[in-house]
C-alpha positions in Angstrom: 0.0 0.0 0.0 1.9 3.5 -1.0 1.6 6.1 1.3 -0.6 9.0 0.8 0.7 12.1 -1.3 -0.2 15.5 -1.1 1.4 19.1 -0.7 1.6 18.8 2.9 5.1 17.1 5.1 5.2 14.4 7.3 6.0 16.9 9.9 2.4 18.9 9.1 0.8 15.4 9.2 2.0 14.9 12.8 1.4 18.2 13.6 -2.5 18.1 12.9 -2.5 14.8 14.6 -1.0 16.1 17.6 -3.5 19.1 17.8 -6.4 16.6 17.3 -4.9 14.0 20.2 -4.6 16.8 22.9 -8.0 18.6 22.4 -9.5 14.7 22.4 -7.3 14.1 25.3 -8.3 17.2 27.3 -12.1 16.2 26.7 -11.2 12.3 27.6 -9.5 13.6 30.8 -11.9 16.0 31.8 -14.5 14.1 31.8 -13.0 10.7 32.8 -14.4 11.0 36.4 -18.2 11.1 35.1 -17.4 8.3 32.6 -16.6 6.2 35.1 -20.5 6.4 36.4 -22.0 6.0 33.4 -22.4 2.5 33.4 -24.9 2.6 36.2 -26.8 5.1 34.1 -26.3 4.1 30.2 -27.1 0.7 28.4 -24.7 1.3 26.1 -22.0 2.5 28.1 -22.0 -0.6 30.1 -22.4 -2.8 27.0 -19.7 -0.9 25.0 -17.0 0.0 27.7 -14.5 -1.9 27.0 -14.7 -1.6 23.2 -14.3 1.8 23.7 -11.1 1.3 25.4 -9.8 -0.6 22.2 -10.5 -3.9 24.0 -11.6 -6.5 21.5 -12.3 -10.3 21.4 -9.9 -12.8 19.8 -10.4 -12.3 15.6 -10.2 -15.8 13.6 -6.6 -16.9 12.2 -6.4 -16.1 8.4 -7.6 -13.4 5.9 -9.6 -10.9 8.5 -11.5 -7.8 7.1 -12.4 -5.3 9.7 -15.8 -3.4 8.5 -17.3 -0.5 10.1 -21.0 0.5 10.0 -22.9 3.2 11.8 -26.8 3.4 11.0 -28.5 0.2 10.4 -28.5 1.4 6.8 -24.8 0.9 7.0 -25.0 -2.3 8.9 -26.8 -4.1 6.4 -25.2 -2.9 3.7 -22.1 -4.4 5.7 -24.0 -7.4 6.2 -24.7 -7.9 2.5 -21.7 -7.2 1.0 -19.6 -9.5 3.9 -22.2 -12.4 2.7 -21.2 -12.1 -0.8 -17.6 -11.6 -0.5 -18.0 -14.8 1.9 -18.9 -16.6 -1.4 -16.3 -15.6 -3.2 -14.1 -15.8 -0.5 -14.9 -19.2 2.2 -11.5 -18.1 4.2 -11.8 -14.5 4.8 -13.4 -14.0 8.2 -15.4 -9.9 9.3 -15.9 -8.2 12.2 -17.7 -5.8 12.4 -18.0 -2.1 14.4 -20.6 0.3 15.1 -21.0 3.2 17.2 -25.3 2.2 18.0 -26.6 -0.6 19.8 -29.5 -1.8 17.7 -27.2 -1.9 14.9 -24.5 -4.1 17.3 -27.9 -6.7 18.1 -28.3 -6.7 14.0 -25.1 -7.8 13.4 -25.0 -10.8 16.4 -27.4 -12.1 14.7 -25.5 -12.3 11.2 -23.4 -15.3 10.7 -21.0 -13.2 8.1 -19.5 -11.5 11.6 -17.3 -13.2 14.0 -17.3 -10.7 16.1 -19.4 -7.6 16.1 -18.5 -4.4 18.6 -18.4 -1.0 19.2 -16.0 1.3 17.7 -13.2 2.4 20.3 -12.8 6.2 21.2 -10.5 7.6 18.7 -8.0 8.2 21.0 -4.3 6.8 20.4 -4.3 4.7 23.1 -7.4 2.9 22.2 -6.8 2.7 18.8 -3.2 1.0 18.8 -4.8 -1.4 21.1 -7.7 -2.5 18.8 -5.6 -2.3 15.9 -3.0 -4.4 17.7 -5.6 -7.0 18.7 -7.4 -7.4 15.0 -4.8 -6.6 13.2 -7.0 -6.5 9.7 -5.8 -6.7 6.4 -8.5 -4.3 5.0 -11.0 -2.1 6.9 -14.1 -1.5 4.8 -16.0 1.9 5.8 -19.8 2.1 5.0 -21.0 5.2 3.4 -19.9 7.6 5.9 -18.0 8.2 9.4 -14.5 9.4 9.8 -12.3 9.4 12.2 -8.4 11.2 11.8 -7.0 8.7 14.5 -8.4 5.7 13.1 -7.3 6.5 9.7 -4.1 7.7 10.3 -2.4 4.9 12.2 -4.4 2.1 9.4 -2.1 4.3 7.1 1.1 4.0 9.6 0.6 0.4 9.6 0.0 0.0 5.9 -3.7 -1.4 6.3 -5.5 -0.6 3.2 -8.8 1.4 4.3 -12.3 1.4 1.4 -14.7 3.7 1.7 -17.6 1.9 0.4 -20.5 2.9 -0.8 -19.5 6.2 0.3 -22.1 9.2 0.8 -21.0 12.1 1.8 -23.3 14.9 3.8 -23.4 18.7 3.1 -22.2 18.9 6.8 -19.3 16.7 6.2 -18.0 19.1 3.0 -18.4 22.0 5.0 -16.1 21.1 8.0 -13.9 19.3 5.5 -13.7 21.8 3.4 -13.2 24.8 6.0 -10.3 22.1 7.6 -8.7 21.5 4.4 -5.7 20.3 5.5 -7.2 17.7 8.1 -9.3 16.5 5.2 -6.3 16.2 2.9 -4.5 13.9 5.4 -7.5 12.0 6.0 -8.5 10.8 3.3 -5.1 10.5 1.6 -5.2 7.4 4.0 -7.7 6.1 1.9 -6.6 3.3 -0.7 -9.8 4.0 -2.7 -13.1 6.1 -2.3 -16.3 4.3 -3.9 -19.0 6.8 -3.6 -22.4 6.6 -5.0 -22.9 9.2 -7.0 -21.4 12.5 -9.0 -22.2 15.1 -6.3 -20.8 13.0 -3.4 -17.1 12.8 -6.2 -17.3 16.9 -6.2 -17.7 17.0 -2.1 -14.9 14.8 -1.6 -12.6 16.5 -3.7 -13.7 19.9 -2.2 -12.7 18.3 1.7 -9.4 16.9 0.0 -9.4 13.5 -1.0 -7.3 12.7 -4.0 -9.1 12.4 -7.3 -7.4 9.9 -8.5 -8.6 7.8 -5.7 -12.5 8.2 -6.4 -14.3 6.3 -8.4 -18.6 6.3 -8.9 -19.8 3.4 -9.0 -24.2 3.6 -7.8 -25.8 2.5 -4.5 -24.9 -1.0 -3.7 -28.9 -0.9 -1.4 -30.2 -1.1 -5.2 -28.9 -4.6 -5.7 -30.4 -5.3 -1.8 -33.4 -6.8 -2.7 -34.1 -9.9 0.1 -37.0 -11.8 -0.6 -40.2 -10.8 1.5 -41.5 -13.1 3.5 -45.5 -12.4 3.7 -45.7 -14.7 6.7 -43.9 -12.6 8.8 -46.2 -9.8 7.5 -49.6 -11.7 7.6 -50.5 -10.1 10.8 -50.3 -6.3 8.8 -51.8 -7.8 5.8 -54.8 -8.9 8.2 -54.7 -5.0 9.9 -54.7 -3.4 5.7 -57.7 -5.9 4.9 -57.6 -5.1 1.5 -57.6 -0.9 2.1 -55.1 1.5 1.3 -52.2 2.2 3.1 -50.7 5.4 3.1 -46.9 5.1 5.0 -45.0 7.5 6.9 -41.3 5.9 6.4 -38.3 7.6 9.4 -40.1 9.9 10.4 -38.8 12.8 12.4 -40.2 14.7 15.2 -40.2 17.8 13.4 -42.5 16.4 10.5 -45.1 15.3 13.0 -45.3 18.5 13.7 -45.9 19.6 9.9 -48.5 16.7 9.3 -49.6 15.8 12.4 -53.7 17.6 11.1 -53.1 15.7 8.0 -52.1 12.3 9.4 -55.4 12.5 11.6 -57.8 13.3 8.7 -56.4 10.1 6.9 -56.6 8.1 10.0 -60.2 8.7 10.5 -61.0 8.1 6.5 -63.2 5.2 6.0 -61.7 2.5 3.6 -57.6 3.7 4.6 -55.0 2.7 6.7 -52.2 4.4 8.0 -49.2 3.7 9.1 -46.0 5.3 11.0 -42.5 4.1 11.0 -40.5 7.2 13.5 -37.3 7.5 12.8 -36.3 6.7 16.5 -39.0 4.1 17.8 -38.9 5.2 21.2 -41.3 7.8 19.8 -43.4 4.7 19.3 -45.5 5.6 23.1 -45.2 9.7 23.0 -46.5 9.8 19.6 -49.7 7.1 20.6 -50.7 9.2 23.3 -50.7 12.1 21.5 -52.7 10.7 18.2 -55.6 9.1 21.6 -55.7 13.0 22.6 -57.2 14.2 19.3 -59.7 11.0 19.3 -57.6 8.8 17.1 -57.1 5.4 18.2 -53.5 3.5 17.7 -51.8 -0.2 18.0 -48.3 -0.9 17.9 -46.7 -3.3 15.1 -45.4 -5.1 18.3 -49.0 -6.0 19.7 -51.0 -5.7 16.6 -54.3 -7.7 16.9 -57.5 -6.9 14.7 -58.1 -4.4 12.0 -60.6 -2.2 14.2 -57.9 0.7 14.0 -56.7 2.5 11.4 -53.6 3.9 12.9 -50.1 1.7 13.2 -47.1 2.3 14.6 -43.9 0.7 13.3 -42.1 -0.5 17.3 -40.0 -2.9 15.6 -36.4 -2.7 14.1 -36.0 -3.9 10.1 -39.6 -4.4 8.9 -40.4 -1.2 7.0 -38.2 -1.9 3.6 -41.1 -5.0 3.2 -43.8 -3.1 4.8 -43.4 -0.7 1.7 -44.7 -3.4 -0.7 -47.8 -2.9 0.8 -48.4 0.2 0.6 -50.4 2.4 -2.0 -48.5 5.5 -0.8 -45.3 6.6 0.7 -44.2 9.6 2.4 -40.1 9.4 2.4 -38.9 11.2 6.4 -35.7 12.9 6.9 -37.3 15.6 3.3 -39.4 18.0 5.9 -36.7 18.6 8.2 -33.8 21.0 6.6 -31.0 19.6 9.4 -32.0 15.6 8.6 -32.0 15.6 4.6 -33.8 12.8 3.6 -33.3 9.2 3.9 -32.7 6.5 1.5 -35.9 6.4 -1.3 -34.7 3.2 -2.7 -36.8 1.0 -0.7 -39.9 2.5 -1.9 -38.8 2.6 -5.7 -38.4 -1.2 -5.5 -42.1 -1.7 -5.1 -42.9 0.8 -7.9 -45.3 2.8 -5.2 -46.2 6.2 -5.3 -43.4 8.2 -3.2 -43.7 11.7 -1.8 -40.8 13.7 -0.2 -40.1 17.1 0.8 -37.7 19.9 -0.3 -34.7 18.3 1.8 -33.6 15.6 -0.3 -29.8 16.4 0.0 -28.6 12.8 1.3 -29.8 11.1 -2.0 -29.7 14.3 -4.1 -29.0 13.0 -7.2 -31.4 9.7 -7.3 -34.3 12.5 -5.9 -33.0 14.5 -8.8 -33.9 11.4 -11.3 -37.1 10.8 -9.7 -38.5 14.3 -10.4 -36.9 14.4 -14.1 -38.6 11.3 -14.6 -42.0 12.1 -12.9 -41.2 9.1 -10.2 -42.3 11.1 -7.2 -44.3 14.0 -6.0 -42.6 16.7 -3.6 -44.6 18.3 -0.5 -43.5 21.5 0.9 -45.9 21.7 3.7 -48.9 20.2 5.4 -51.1 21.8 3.1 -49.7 20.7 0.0 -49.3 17.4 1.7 -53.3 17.2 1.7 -53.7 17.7 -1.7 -51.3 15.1 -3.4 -52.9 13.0 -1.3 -56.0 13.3 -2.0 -55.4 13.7 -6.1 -54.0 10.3 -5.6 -56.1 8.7 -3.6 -59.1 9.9 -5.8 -56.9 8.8 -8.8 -55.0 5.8 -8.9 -53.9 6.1 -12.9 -51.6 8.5 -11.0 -50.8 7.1 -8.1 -49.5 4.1 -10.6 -47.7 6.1 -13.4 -45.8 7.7 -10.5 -45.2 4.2 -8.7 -44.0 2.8 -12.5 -41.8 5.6 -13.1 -39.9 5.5 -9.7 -39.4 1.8 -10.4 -37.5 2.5 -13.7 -35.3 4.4 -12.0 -34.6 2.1 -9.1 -34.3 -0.5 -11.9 -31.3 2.0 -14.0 -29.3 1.9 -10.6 -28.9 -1.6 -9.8 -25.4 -3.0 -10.8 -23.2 -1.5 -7.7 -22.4 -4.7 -6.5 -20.6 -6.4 -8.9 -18.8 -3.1 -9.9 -17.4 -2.3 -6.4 -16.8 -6.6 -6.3 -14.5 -5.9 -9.8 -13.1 -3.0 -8.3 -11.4 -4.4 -5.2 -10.9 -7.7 -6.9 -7.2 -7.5 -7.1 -7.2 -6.0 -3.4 -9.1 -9.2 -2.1 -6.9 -11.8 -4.1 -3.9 -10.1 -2.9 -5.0 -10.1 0.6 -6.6 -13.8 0.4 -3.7 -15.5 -1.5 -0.9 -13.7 0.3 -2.7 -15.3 3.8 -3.8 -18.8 2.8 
């Protein structure tokens, strides 16, 4: 693996890791005291402790690949492409990191991973120690998280680090790009940067990364396409009973807010069901209560029995990317809310359903970009306008179809990701599987 190359010495390159260690040291330090209590008070604390700490378990002996996921977006993509590189590749052995629990109780369950923690504080310390103790001979980096100490001593070592699947946030060019020279030392520790589309290429080279080092190659979540299991679902297929079901996928406190009139007009419509996925399901209770005050009745997912209501709330963790097939409408969360920026739109696509989404599509810009070129989904600015897509649809299902059809096609011209990030770090994988067996 050559060493990264830009304008800047090895001496600067120490020198911005040095600034970064002490201001991380001074906040570890200062607050080492309280983190010694939070175990008593934090799940994930107590779970994740000694993780943090760079404390890992035992990796297998042979070809090891050390993958690193933070949403459960990230997670599965890690789970899916582990499985097929599994395939390929019956030696190589994952493990897995994440920063959130439900994403570490995902992984457990995965057979791909044999062992799945949290990511260590990137702190030197920590980090030579869990480096030390998997010792990888690639780390794969899911979409999006970045940490200076991580990458630097991966580069120090000569461990070659992928971004895969990369996306990159407006948020993450703006630091990047205001802290050029961090950003250039960063991800000059990359070996190669797969990102998913054109836009997320420009941000990357405006934070620093090398261009020769990026290369497009489409969201791998379009070639995700698990079979659905309608056995699983039959209880929700019982609850629909043959109605329409209008969905409200991740969605955030702040678009309850903005549709909150809306969702109890369609929740009290004879002949339509409605359902809510929140982003964060401890919402799942707050949000129930609130829906009873204004005379609108609610089950959870978790304790579904009947049809009698019309209102469902998604409590469970990995359901909604099916629950979309059943749907005759979907509203995409994360597009009301300017800070969130949309989430992924692919799962609704697949399904050819009618998709609306707000003005804040900036995570998956350019697929949203396609979508409204191609007349594959409607955007809502506000409650009001909300309303009345709904309703033309609803009264109209010609629409509601064309729409649905049209998103599909899309979806459909962005599958292929897989096998062109499989070809792409094909003489990476043989090198690293060979060289060990």
């Amino acid at each position: 693996m050559q060493k990264p190359s830009n304008r800047h010495t090895v001496c600067q390159k120490f020198f911005i890791r040095l600034i970064y260690q002490s201001i991380f040291g001074v906040f570890f330090y200062s607050f080492s005291l309280i983190f010694s209590f939070l175990p008593f008070f934090s799940q994930r604390i107590k779970e994740g402790l000694r993780n943090y700490f760079g404390y890992y378990p035992k990796r297998k002996t042979g070809p090891f690949i050390w993958v690193h996921g933070v949403s459960l977006g990230e997670t599965l993509v890690a789970d899916f492409f582990a499985g097929r590189l599994s395939a390929m590749y019956p030696k190589l052995s994952f493990g897995l990191t994440t920063t959130h629990p439900d994403c570490l109780k995902l992984a457990r369950k995965k057979s791909f991973f044999s062992s799945s923690v949290f990511f260590p504080l990137d702190f030197r310390p920590f980090i030579k120690r869990a480096l030390s103790s998997w010792n990888p001979d690639l780390v794969l980096i899911c979409e999006t998280d970045f940490w200076p100490e991580f990458l630097f001593q991966c580069w120090q070592r000569r461990i070659p680090v992928v971004l895969l699947n990369g996306r990159i946030s407006n948020k993450h060019e703006w630091f990047f790009s205001n802290s050029r020279r961090i950003g250039e030392m960063m991800f000059g520790c990359f070996t190669i940067l797969l990102v998913q589309t054109e836009i997320d290429k420009k941000r990357l080279t405006r934070m620093g990364a090398p261009l020769e080092k990026i290369k497009v190659l489409g969201n791998i979540k379009s070639d995700m396409t698990p079979e659905i299991d309608f056995e699983k679902l039959d209880s929700i297929l019982r609850w629909v009973n043959d109605k329409k079901l209008v969905i409200f996928g991740s969605l955030h406190p702040t678009e309850l807010e903005i549709l909150f009139p809306s969702i109890c007009n369609l929740a009290k419509k004879e002949g339509l069901k409605v359902l809510i996925a929140p982003r964060n399901i401890k919402n799942c209770n707050i949000w129930k209560a609130r829906f009873e005050e204004e005379g609108v009745s609610s089950m959870m997912r978790s304790e579904i029995v009947g049809n009698q209501t019309n209102l469902l709330f998604l409590d469970t963790i990995g359901e909604l990317a099916s629950i979309y097939s059943l749907s005759s409408i979907a509203f995409l969360g994360g597009t009301l809310d300017e800070k969130v920026g949309g989430h992924n739109p692919l799962e609704v696509m697949r399904f050819g359903k009618a998709l609306l989404v707000g003005p804040y599509a900036r995570n998956f810009q350019d697929i949203v970009d396609q979508l409204i070129e191609f007349n594959g989904c409607r955007v809502v600015k506000s409650g009001k306008e909300f309303d009345a897509i709904v309703q033309e649809l609803l009264n109209n299902p010609k629409i509601s179809q064309e729409i649905g059809s049209s998103g599909k096609q899309v979806y459909e011209a962005n599958r292929g990701s897989l096998n062109k990030t499989i070809e792409c770090l094909q003489p990476l994988l043989n090198g690293i599987v060979y060289n060990k067996v």
